[in-house]
N, CA, C and O atoms as a GROMACS GRO file, in nm:
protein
  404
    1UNK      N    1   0.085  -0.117   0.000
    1UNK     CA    2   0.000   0.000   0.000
    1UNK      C    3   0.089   0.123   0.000
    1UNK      O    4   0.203   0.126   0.047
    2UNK      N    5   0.043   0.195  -0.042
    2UNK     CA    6   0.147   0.325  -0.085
    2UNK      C    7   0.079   0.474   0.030
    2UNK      O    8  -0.026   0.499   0.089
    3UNK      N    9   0.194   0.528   0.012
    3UNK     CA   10   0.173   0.612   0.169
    3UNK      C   11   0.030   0.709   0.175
    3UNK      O   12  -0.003   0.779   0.271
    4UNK      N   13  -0.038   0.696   0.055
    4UNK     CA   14  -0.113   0.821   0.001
    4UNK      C   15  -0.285   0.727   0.039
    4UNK      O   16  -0.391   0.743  -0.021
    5UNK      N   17  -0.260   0.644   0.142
    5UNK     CA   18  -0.409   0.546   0.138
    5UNK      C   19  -0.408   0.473   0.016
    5UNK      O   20  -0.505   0.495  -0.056
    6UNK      N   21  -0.312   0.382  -0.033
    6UNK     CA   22  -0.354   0.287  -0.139
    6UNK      C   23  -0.381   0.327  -0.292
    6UNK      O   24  -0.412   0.246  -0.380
    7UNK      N   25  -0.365   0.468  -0.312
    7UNK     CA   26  -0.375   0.511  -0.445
    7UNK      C   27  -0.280   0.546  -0.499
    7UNK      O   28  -0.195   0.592  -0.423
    8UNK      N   29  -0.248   0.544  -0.632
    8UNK     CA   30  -0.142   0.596  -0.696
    8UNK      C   31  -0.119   0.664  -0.771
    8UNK      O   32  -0.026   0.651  -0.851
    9UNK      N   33  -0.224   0.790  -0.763
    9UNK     CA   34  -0.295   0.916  -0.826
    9UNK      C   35  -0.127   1.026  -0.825
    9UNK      O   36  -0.084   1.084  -0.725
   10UNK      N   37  -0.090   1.027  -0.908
   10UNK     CA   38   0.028   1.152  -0.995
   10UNK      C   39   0.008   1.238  -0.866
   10UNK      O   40  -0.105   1.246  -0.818
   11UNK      N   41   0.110   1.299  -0.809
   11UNK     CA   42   0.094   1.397  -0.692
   11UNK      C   43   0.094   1.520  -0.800
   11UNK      O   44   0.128   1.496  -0.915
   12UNK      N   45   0.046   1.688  -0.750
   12UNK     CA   46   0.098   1.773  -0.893
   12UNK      C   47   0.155   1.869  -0.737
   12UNK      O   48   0.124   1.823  -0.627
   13UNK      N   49   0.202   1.944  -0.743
   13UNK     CA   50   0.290   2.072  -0.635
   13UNK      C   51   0.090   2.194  -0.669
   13UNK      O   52   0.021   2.226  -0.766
   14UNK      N   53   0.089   2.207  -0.562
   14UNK     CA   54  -0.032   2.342  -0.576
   14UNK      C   55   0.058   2.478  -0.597
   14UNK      O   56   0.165   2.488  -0.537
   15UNK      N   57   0.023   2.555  -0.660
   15UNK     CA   58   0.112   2.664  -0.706
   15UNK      C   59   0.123   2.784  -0.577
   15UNK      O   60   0.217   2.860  -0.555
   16UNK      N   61  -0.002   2.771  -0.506
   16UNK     CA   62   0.013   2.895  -0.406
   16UNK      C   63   0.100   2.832  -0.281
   16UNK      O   64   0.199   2.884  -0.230
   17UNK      N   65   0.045   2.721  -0.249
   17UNK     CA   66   0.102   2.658  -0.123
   17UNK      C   67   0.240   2.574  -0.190
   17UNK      O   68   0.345   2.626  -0.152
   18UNK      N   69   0.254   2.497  -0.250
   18UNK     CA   70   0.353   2.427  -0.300
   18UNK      C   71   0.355   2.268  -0.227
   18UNK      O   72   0.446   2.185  -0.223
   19UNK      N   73   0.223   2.262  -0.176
   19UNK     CA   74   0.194   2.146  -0.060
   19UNK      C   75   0.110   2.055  -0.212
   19UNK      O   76   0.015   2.097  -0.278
   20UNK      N   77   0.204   1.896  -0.233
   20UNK     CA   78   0.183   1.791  -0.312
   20UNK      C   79   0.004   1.765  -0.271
   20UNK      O   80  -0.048   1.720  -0.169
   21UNK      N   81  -0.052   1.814  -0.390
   21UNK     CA   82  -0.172   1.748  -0.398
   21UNK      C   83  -0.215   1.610  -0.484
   21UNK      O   84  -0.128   1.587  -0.569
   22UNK      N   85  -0.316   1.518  -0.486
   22UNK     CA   86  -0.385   1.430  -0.561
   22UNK      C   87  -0.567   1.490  -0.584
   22UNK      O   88  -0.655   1.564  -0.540
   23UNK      N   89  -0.530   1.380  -0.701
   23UNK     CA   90  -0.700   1.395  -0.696
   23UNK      C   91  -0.788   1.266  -0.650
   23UNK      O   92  -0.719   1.164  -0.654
   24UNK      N   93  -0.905   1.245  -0.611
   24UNK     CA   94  -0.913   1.114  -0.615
   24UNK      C   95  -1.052   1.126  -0.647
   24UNK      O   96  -1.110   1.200  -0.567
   25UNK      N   97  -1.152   1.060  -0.769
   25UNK     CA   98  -1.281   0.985  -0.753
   25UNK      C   99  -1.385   0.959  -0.650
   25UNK      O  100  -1.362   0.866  -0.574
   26UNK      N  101  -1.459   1.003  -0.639
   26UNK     CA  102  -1.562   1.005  -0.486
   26UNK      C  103  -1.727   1.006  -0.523
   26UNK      O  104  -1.773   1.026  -0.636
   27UNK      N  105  -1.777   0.990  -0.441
   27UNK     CA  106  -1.943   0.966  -0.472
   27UNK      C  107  -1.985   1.022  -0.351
   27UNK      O  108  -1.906   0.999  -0.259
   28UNK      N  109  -2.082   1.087  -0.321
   28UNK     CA  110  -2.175   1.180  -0.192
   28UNK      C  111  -2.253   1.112  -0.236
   28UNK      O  112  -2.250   1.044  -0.338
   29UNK      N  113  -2.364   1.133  -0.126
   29UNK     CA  114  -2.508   1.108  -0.158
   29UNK      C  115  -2.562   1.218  -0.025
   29UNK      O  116  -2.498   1.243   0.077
   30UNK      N  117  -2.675   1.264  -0.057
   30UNK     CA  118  -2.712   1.442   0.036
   30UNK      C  119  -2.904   1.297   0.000
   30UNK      O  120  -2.943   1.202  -0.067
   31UNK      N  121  -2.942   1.390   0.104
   31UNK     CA  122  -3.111   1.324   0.080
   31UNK      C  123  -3.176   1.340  -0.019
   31UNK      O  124  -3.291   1.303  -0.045
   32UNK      N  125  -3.089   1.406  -0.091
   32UNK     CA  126  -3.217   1.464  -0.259
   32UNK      C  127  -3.144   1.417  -0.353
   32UNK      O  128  -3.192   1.395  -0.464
   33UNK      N  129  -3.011   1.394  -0.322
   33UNK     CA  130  -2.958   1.356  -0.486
   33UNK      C  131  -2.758   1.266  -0.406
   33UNK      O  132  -2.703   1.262  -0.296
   34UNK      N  133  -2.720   1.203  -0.576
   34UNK     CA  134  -2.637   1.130  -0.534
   34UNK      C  135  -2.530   1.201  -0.661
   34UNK      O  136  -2.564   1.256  -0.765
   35UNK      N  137  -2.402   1.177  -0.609
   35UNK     CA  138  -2.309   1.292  -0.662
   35UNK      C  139  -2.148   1.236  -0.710
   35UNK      O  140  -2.070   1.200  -0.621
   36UNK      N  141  -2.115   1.233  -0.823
   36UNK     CA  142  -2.013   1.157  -0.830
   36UNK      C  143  -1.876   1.280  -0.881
   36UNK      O  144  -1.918   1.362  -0.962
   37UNK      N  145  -1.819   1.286  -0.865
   37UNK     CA  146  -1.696   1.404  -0.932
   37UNK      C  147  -1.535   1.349  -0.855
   37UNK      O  148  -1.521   1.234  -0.813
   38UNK      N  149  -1.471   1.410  -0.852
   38UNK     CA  150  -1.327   1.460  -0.831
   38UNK      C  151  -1.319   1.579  -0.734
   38UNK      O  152  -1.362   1.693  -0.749
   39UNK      N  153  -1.227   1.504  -0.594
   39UNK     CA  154  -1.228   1.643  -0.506
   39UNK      C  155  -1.076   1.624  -0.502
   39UNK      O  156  -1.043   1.509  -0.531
   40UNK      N  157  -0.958   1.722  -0.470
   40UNK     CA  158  -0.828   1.727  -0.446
   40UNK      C  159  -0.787   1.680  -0.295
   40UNK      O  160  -0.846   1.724  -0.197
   41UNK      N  161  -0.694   1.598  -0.288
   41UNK     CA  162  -0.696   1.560  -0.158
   41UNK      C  163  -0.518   1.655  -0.087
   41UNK      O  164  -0.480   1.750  -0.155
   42UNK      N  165  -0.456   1.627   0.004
   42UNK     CA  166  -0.278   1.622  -0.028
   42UNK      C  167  -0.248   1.501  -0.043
   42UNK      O  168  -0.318   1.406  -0.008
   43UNK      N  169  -0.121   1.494  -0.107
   43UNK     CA  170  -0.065   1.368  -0.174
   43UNK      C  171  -0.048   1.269  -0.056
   43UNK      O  172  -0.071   1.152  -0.088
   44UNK      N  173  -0.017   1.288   0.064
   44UNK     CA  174  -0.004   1.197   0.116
   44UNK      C  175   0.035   1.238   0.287
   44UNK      O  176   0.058   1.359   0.288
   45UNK      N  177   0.048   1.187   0.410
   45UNK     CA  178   0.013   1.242   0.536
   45UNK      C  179  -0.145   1.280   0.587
   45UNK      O  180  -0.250   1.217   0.575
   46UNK      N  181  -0.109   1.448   0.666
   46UNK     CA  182  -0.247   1.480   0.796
   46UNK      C  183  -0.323   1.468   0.661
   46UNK      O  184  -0.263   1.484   0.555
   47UNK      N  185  -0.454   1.439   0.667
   47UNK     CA  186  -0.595   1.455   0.600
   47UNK      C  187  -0.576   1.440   0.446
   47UNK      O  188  -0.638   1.501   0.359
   48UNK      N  189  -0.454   1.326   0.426
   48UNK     CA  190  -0.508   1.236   0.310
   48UNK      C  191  -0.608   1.191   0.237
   48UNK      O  192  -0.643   1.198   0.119
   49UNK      N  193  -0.652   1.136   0.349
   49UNK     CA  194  -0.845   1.066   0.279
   49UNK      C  195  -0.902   1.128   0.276
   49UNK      O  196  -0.895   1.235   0.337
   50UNK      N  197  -0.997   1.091   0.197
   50UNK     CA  198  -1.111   1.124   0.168
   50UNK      C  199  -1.166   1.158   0.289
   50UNK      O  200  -1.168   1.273   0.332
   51UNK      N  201  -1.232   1.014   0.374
   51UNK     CA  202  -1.286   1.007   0.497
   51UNK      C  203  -1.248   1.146   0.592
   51UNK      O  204  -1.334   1.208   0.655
   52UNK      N  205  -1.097   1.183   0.590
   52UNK     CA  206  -1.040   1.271   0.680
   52UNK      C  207  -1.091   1.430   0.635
   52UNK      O  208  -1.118   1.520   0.715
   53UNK      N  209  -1.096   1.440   0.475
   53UNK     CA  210  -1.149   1.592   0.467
   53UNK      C  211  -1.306   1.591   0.461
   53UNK      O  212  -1.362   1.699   0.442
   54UNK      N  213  -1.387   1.467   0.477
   54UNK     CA  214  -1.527   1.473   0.481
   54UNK      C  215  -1.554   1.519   0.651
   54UNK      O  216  -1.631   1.611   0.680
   55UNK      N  217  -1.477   1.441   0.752
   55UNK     CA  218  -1.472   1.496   0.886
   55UNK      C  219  -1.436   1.627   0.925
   55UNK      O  220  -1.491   1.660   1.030
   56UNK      N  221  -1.357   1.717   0.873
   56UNK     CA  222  -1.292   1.816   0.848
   56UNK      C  223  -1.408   1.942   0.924
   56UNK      O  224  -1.514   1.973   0.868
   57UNK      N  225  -1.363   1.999   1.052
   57UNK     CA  226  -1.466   2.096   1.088
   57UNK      C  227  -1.436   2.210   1.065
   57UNK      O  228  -1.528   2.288   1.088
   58UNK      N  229  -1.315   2.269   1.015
   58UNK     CA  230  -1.302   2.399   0.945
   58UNK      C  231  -1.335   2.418   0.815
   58UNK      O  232  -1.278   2.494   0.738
   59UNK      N  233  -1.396   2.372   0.801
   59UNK     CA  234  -1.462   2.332   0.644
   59UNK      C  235  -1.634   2.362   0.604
   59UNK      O  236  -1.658   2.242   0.619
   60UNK      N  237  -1.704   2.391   0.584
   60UNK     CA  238  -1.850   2.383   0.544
   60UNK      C  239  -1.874   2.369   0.405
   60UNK      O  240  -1.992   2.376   0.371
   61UNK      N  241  -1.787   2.350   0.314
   61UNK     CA  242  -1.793   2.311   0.180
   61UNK      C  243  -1.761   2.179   0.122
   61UNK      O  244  -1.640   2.192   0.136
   62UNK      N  245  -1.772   2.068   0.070
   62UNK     CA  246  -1.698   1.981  -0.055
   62UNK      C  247  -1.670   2.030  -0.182
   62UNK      O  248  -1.765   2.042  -0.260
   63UNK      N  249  -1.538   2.065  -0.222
   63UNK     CA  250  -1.539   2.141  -0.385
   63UNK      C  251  -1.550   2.005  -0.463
   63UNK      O  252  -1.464   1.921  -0.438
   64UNK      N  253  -1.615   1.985  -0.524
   64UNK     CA  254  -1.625   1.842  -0.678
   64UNK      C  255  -1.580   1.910  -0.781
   64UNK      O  256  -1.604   2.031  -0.769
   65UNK      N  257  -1.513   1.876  -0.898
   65UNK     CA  258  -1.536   1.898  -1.004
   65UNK      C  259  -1.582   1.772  -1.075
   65UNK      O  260  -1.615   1.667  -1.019
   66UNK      N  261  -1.580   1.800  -1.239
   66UNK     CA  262  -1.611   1.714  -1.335
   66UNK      C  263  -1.741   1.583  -1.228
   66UNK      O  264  -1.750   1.467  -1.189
   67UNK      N  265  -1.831   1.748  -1.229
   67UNK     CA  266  -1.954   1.632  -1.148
   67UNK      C  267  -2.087   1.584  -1.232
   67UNK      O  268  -2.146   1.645  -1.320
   68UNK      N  269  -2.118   1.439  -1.168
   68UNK     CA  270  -2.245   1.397  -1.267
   68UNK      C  271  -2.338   1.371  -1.093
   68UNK      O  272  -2.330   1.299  -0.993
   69UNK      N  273  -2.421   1.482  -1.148
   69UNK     CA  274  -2.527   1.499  -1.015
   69UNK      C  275  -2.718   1.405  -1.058
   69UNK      O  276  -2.802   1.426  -1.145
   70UNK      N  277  -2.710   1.325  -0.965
   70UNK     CA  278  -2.848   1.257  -1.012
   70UNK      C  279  -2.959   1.286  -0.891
   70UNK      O  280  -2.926   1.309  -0.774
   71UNK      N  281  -3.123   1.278  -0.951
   71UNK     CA  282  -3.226   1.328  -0.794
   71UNK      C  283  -3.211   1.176  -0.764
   71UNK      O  284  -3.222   1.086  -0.848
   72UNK      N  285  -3.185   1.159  -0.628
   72UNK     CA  286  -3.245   1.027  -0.583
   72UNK      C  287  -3.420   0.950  -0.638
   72UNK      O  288  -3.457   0.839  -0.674
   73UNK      N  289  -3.476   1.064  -0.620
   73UNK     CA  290  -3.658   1.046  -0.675
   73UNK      C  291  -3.659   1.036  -0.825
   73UNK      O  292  -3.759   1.073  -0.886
   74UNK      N  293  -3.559   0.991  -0.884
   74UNK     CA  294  -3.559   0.957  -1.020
   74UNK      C  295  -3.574   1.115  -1.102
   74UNK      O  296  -3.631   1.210  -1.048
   75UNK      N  297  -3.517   1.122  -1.227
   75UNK     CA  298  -3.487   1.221  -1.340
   75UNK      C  299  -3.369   1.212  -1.408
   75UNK      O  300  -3.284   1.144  -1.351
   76UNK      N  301  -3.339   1.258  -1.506
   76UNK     CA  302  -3.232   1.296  -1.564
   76UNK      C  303  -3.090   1.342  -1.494
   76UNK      O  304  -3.082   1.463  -1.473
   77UNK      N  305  -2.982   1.266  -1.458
   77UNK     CA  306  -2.839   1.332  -1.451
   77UNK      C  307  -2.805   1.494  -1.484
   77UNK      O  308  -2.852   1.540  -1.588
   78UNK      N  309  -2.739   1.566  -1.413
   78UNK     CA  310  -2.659   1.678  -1.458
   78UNK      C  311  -2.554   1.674  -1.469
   78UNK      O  312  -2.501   1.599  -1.388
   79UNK      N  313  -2.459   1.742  -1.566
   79UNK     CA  314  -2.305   1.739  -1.547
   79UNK      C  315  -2.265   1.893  -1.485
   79UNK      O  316  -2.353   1.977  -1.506
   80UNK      N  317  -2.166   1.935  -1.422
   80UNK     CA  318  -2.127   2.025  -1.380
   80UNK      C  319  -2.007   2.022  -1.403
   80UNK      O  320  -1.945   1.916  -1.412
   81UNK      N  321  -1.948   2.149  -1.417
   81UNK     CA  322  -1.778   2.171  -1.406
   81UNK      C  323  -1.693   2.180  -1.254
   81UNK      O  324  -1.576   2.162  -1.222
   82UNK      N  325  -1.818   2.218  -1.180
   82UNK     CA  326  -1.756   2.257  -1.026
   82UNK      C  327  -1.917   2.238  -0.933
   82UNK      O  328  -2.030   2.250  -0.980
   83UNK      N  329  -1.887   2.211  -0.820
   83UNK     CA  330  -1.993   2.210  -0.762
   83UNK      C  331  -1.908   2.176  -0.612
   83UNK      O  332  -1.815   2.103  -0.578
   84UNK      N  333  -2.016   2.290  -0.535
   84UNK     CA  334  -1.956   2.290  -0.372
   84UNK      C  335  -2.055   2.256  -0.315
   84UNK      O  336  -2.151   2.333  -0.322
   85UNK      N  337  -2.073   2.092  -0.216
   85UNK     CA  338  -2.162   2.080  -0.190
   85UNK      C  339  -2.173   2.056  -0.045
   85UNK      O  340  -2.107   1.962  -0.002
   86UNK      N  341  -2.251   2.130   0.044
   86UNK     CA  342  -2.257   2.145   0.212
   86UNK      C  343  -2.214   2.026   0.285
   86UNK      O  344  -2.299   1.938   0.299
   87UNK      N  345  -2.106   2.009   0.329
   87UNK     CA  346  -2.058   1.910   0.387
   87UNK      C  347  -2.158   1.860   0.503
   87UNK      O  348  -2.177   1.739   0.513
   88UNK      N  349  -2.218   1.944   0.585
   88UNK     CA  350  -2.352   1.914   0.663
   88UNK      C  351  -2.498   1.835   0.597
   88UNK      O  352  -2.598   1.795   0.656
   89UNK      N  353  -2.467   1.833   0.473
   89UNK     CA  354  -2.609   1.787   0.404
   89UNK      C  355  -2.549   1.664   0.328
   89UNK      O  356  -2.624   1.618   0.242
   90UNK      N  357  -2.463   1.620   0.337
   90UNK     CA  358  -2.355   1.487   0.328
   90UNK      C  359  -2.415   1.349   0.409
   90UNK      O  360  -2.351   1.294   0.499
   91UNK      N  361  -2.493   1.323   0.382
   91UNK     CA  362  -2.544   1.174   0.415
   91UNK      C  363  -2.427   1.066   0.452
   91UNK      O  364  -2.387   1.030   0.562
   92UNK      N  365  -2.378   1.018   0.290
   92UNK     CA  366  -2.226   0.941   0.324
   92UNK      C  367  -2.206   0.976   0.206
   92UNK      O  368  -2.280   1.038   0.130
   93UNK      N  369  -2.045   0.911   0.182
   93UNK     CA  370  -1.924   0.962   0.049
   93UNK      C  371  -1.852   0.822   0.063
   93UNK      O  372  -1.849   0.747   0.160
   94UNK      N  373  -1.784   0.806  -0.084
   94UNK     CA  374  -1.724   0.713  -0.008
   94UNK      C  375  -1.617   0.727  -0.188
   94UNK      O  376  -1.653   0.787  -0.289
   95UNK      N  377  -1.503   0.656  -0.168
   95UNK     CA  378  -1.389   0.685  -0.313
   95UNK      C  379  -1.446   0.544  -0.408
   95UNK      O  380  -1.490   0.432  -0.378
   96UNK      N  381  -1.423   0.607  -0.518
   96UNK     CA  382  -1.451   0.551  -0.662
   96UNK      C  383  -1.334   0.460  -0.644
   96UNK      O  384  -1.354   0.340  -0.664
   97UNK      N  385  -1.233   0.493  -0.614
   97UNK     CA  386  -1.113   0.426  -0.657
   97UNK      C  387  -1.103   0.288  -0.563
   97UNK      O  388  -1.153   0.283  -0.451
   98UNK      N  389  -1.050   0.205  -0.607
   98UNK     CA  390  -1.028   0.060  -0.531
   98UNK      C  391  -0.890   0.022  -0.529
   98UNK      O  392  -0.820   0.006  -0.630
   99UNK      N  393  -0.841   0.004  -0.374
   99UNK     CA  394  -0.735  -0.034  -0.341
   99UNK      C  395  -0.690  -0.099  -0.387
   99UNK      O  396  -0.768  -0.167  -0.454
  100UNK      N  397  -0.535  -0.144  -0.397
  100UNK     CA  398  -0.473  -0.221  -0.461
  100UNK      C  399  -0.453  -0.350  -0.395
  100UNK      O  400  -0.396  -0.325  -0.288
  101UNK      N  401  -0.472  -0.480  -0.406
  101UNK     CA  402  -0.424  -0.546  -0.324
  101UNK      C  403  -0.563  -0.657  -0.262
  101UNK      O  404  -0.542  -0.739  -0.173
   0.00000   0.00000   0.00000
């Protein structure tokens, strides 16, 4: 398992901080709808996971990008480029990606 929680997502340097980020695959689900996109994690160490920035209490946002948003009560999918969605209205989340191993 690799130091980053089991993924082996390209680290890139963030340009303001210079602190190694990843991206990783994730799914929400909020009571009205279920949510699949890309949130940035750091590459690896404090608040790696997923799990760790969903707990996160200085926080009241999830940033997603490249999101496909569906109503739970059935309709049509949306795609979005960005979407910030209330970490308080966060049912559960959980990563797209599957460990290695």
């Amino acid at each position: 398992m690799s130091s980053n929680g089991g993924h082996d997502a390209t680290a890139v340097r963030d340009p303001v901080t210079s602190e190694a980020k990843r991206t990783e695959q994730v799914g929400v689900e909020t009571a009205t709808h279920s949510m699949t996109g890309t949130v940035t994690l750091p590459a690896d160490g404090y608040r790696a996971r997923f799990s760790d920035y969903l707990n996160r209490q200085d926080i009241d946002y999830i940033s997603l990008t490249d999101v496909q948003k569906t109503p739970l009560g059935g309709g049509p999918p949306e795609s979005y480029a960005f979407l910030a969605v209330a970490r308080k209205a966060i049912v559960f989340g959980y990563s797209l990606e599957r460990d290695a191993g």
